[in-house]
C-alpha positions, 0 to 999 in steps of 0.5 A: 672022153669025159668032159663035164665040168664042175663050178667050184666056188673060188677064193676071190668071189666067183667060181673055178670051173674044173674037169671031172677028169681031174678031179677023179685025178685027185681022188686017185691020190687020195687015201679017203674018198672024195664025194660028189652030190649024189654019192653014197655019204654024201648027205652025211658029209654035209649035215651039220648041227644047226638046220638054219646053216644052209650051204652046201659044198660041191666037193667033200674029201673025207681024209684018212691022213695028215698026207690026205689033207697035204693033197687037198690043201695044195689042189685048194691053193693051186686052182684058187678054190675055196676052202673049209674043214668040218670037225664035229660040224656042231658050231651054231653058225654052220661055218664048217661047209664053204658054200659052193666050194671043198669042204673036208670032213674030218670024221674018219679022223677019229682016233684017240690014244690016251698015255696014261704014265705022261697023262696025254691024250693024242686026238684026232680032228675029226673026234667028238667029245665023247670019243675023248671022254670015253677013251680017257675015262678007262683011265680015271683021267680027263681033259677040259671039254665042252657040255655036249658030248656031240661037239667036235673037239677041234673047234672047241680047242681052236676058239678056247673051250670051257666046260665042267672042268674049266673052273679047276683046270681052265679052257681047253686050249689051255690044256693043249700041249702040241698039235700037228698041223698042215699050214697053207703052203701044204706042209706038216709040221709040229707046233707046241712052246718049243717048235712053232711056238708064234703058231702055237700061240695063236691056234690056242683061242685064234680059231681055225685061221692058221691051218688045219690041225690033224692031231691034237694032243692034250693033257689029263687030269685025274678026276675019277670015273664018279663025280657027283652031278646032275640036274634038279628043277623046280617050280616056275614060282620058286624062280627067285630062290632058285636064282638067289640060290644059284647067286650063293652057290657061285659066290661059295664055290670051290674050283671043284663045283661048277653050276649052270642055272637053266629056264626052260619048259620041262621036257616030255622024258621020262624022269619028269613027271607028267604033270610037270611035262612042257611046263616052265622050271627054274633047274640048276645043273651041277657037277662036283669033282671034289671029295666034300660035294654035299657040304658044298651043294648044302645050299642047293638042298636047302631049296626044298623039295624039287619037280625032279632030281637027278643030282648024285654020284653017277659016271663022269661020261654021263654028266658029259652027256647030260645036256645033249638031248637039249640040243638035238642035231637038225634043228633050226637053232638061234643062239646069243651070248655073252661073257659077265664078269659078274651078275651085276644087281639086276641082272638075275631078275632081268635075266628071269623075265627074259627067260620066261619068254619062252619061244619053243618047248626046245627053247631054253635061256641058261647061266654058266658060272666060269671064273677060278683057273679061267681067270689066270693067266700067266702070259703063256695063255695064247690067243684066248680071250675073256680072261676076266669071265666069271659067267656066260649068259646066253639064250638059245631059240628053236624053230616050232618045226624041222627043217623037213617042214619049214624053211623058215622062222614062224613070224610071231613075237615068240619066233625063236630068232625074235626071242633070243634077239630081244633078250638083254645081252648083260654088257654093251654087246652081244654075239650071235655065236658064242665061244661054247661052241667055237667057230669050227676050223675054216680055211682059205687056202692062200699063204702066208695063212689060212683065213676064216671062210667067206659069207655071202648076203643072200645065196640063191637058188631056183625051184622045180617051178622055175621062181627063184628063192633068194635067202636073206642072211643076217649074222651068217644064217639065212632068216627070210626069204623072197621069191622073184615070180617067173615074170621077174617080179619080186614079192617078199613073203608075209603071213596070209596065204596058209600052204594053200598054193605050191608051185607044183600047182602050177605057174598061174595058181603060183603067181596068183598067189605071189600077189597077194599083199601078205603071203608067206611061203616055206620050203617043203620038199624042194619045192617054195610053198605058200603058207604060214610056216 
């Protein structure tokens, strides 16, 4: 008989030993299959976009249903264990996996029924941006959704969501019109303004704390399969125009333009030209769904001849996807935000100084403009906040490296958690995760509701070598390390040591090298190394 156990993580701290046995008893009522380490898909399951989220689950049901998630909903509630639902997985805090617990992977959720007569768009939970987009746009038609298309749908919806069209038709979850839903007590039900109406209102900008929604439906605009759009940068020395330019824009707009001002170092793609690669620009990004884009864009054009320009008439899915290749998936990635009513009078310069900083060639510091029909609320709006936005700022810091070949942030000024850190936050506060990509849905499976997913101060984990690494947490992401030798003595990590020593090396080499006053190590391969990452 088999008797091996599996430690779940539970609701309340701790964990719940199950039995293989009933777990394979659960996957026998599953229609989707549900994964352990080591199964086909499993690595695929657990990867989200942010390489600097480092938790992982023990179990992972992939549902097929609104049925498939009743069943795992009520195995969570009945044996107490601890519960989150990854959607697209590209929230920057990695919040979609419960560390040690069930995760659901929504991504064989992905349908998209589009009514073109009732211009509404049925969505599954588990759908990307472009799933949306690409169904929709067969039509000419579409809904508010975020700037890269490789987000999830329903942690956009959930938190609120702005993108391209939010200056004319507002948040995403102001474009909701019904979902269903799996509440925690495990049933199925129909929320929208005339059934559940309390639950409504607070799935629309309350995050994934009331239940796990399996269809969205959402309504369509008709903006055409053409709009006009694109990006175009200029030289670093152009910064004021640029910004004084962008200023302007923003100040002219109509709802049908929304502009984004970007600082970053110009990538190594094609349509740069070489001398210009990895050097810093100031770019604005536009999109214009309206019918008088050049009149309106005049003032862009008045700034002269660009390092490039990709700014014209070009496919609504391709303005959709223009920004994913600044934010590739698997990176270690540090994010800050906030919402601005305006850009007070010194704060573009400020930004501008802040931004020229830069701490990576992926590294990059942006200005969404937002107001219009985000602004407007006429109390039937849900739980959205930032009603009173008329910008986001935000500055997004990558590590030099992957996560296949460092575990951790190099230690210079220039370091990407550092530099987003030290960037001015606009208003008295700042967020480490901002609403461009709200928090995915995260459950506890404990009536009357379902709660946000637990985090822990530090997550612990032995190595080949028999040391342990204890990871230390701020604002949810694992930033430092220590390592506690064999003999039990602790020594924090520095910078000296450079990848001279692994623990593969041996116990005596490892612990030698522990002692010096400043070493630094990384996580290779599996294994603690020493040296600067």
């Amino acid at each position: 008989m088999n008797t091996k156990m599996f430690e779940v993580a539970g609701l309340g701290g701790g964990h719940v030993g199950l039995t293989s046995a009933r777990i394979e008893q659960l996957g026998t009522r599953l229609e989707g299959p549900l994964l352990t380490a080591g199964d086909e898909g499993w690595d695929e399951a657990v990867l989200v976009w942010n390489a600097m989220a480092t938790a992982k689950p023990s179990l992972v049901i992939q549902p097929t249903s609104a049925h498939d998630v009743v069943t795992a909903v009520r195995f969570a509630t009945d044996h107490g264990v601890l519960l989150s639902i990854k959607g697209g997985g590209h929230n920057i805090a990695g919040t979609a996996l419960a560390d040690g617990g069930l995760t659901l992977d929504m991504s064989r959720m992905r349908d998209v029924t589009v009514d073109p007569t009732r211009r509404l768009a049925h969505v599954g939970p588990g759908c990307l941006l472009r799933d949306v987009d690409r169904a929709t746009q067969q039509y000419g038609l579409a809904t508010v959704l975020g700037f890269v298309s490789e987000t999830g749908v329903a942690g956009l919806t959930l938190g609120g969501g702005f993108g391209y069209l939010t200056r004319r038709f507002g948040w995403t979850a102001d474009n909701l019109e019904q979902v269903e839903i799996v509440t925690a007590d495990g049933r199925i039900r129909t929320a929208d303004r005339a059934e559940n109406p309390d639950l409504f209102w607070a799935i629309r900008g309350g995050g994934g704390n009331f239940g796990v929604v399996t269809r969205f439906s959402f309504r369509l605009h008709d903006v055409g399969s053409v709009i006009t759009g694109g990006l175009a940068a200029w030289s670093i020395d152009r910064v004021d125009d640029v910004l004084a330019t962008y200023q302007h824009l923003t100040a002219t707009a109509p709802r049908e333009l929304t502009t984004v001002a970007i600082i970053r170092l110009a990538p190594p793609a094609p349509f740069v030209p070489a001398e210009w690669r990895l050097k810093p620009v100031a770019a604005l990004l536009v999109c214009h769904i309206g019918v008088n884009a050049e009149a309106d864009l005049a003032p862009l054009r008045a700034l002269g001849e660009p390092v490039f320009d990709l700014i014209g008439a070009q496919p609504y899915v391709a303005q959709q996807s223009m920004l994913d290749a600044m934010e590739p998936k698997g990176l270690n990635q540090y994010w800050k935000a906030e919402f601005l009513p305006d850009l007070p009078g010194q704060y573009l310069p400020t930004f501008r100084d802040a931004a020229l900083e830069v701490a990576s060639p992926l590294s990059f510091s942006v200005i969404f403009h937002l107001a219009g029909a985000l602004n407007e609320f006429d109390g039937d709006g849900g739980a959205v906040g930032n009603r009173e936005a008329g910008f986001i700022s935000g500055f997004s810091g990558y590590g030099h490296r992957t996560p296949t070949t460092t575990g951790s942030w190099p230690p210079s000024a220039k370091d990407g958690r550092a530099f987003v850190r030290s960037r001015p936050a606009g208003t008295t506060s700042t967020s480490s995760s901002p609403r461009t990509t709200p928090p995915e849905q995260q459950t506890r499976t404990k009536a009357p509701t379902i709660a946000s997913g637990r985090s822990r101060r530090s997550t612990t984990r032995t190595m080949s070598s028999g040391s342990t690494a204890t990871y230390d947490r701020a604002d949810e992401v694992p930033l430092r390390f220590k390592v506690h030798a064999p003999t039990g003595r602790c020594v924090r990590a520095s910078k000296s040591v450079l990848e001279r020593v692994c623990p593969s090396a041996g116990a005596t080499a490892f612990q030698e090298a522990l002692r010096h006053p400043e070493c630094r190590f990384r996580v290779s391969e599996g294994r603690v190394c020493l040296g600067d990452a």
